[in-house]
N, C-alpha and C positions, 0 to 999 in steps of 0.2 A: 515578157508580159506586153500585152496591149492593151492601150489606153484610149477610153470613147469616153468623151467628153459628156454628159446630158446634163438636163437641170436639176437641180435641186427640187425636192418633192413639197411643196408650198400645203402649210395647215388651211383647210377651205374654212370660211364662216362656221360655227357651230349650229345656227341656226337654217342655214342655205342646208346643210347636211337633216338635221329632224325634220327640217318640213318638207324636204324631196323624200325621208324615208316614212313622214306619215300619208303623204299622197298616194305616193306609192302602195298605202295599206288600206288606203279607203278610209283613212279614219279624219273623223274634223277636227277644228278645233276645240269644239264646244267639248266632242265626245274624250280627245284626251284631256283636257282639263277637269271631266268628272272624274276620269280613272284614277287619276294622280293628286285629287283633290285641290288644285290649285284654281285660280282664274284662267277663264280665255284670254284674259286683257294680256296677262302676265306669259300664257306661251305665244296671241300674235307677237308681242314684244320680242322674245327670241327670239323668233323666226327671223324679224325683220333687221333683225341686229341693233335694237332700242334697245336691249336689256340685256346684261350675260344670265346664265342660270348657275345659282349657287350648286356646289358639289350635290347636296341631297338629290335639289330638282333634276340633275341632270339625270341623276339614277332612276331618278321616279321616272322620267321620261324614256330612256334606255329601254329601262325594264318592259315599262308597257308596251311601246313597238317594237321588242324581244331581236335590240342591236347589242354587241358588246362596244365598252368605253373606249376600247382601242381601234374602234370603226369608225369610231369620231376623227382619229386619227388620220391625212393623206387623202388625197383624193377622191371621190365616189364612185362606184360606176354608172349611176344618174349622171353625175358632173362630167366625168370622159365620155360618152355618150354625146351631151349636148354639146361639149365642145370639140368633138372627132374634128379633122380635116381644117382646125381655122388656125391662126396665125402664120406667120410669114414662110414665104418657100424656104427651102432649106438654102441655108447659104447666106438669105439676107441679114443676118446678124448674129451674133454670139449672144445670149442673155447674159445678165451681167452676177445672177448666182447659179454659178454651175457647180459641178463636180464631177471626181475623176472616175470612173469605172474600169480598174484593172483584171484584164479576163484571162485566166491561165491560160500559158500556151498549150495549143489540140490538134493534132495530125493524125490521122489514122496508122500513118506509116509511122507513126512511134517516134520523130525525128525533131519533135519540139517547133512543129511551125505549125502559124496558125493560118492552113490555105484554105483556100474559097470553096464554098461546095455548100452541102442540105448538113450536114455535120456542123462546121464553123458558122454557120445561120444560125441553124437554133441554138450553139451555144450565146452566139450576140443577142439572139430575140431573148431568152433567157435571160438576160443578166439588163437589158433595158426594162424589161419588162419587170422586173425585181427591183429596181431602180426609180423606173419612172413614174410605178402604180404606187408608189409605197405599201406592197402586200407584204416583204420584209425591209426591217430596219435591222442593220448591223452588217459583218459581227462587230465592227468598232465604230462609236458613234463619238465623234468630239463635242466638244461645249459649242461649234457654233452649227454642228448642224441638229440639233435636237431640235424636232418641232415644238410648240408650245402651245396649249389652252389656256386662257386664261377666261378666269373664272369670276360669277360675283363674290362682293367681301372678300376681296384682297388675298386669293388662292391660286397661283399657277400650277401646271401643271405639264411635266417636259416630259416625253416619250421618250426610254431610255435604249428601247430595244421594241423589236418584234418580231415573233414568225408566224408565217403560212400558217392558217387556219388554226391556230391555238390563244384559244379568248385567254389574254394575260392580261393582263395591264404591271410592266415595269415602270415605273413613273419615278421623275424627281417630283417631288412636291413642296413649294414654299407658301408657309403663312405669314403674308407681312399683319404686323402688331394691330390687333384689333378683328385681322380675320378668321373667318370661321366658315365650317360643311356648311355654314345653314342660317341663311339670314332670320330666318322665321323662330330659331331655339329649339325647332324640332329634333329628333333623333331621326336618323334615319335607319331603314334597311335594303339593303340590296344583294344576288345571289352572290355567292362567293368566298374562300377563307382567304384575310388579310392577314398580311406581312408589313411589319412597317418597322424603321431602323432611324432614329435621330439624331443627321448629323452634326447640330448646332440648335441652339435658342431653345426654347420651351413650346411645349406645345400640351393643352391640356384635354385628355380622352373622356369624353363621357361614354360609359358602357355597361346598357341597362342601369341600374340604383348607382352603379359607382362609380368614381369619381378620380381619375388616374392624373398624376401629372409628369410629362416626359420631360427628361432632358437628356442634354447631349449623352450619346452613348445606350439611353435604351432601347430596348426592342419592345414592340406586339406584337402580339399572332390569336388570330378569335375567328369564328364563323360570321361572316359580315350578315348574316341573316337577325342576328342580335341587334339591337337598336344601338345607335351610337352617332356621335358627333365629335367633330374638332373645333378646337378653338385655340389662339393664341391670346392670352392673356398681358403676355411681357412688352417691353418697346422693342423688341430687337423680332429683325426676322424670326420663323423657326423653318428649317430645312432637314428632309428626308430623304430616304428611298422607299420608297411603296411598292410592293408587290401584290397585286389582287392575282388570285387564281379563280374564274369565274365557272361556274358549273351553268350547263344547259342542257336541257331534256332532250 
């Protein structure tokens, strides 16, 4: 095995990421705050990173500039774009959160060496570029490299995994006590069938008229196009695994 050292794939701003992907759509502020029924005051606030957006709003805002939630995720290609070609020559310093990228051994001549050529290139560009872009995450992610969103009303949320072009969202999700999808009480909708599994504290489902309470040990599974919210009612955290499967036309 060969070991290249790169950096660790850093979560951008939530709000640096919607407002390069609403520019990019031509849309204003004013016009997505009508779509999603919210204030302008309340999405410049995201952008600017004065405000986080509660789970619902994020969806509402997703939905409307037609990104999936796991795009939130890793760098942009807006963001690598402006920032091609800047920081220090190669050599001047090691960052200080790296990680290791071991790339199978590849020789054409069958012989387990990994020699120089258009072959051993693109397997390196491959495996940087899987690395560096965050376009996948895995197949083994430990506790300290899962990226993190954090959310309003006291909601994180850790990417547990990803692949190349398939809208997932694996996520850990914790609601510390008191938090909730949705500052506002609303229910929300968003595309996609959820999967959710709780691994500790409570966590209370509102879905459509009824009214579910989780504890450790249960599972959902519903058409997230149903109305719904979460909330933690208890003092103690509540912690999941979430799986959204998103559909897109």
């Amino acid at each position: 095995m060969r070991e290249v050292v790169v950096a660790s794939p850093a979560v951008p701003p939530i709000g640096a990421r919607l407002r390069a992907e609403r520019v990019r759509r031509g849309v204003s502020i004013r016009g997505l705050a009508r779509d999603i029924g919210v204030s302008a005051s309340l999405i410049s606030q995201i952008e600017t990173e004065k405000s986080s957006p509660s789970v619902s709003t994020l969806y509402a805002i997703s939905t409307a500039l037609g990104i999936s939630i796991e795009e939130l995720f890793g760098p942009s290609t807006t963001e690598e774009a402006a920032t091609e070609g800047e920081g220090e020559p190669a050599g001047a310093g090691e960052p200080a959160d790296v990680r290791v990228v071991r790339l199978p051994a590849f020789s054409p001549a069958g012989d387990g060496a990994l020699r120089e050529g258009p072959a051993a290139a693109a397997l390196l560009t491959a495996a940087l570029t899987a690395a560096g872009t965050g376009e996948r995450v895995g197949p083994v992610i430990t506790p300290g490299e899962r990226e993190v969103l954090t959310l309003d009303s006291g909601v994180t949320w850790e990417l547990l995994g990803r692949m190349p072009h398939k809208h997932v969202e694996f996520l850990l999700i914790t609601y510390q006590p008191g938090g909730t999808s949705s500052s506002s009480g609303l229910l929300m909708r968003h595309t996609g069938i959820e999967f959710g599994f709780v691994i500790s504290g409570e966590l209370t489902l509102s879905l459509g008229f009824e009214t579910h309470k989780l504890t450790a040990g249960d599972a959902v599974s519903f058409d997230s196009s149903n109305p719904h919210a979460y909330r933690n009612e208890s003092t103690e955290p509540a912690v999941g695994v979430w799986f959204v499967l998103e559909r897109w036309a």
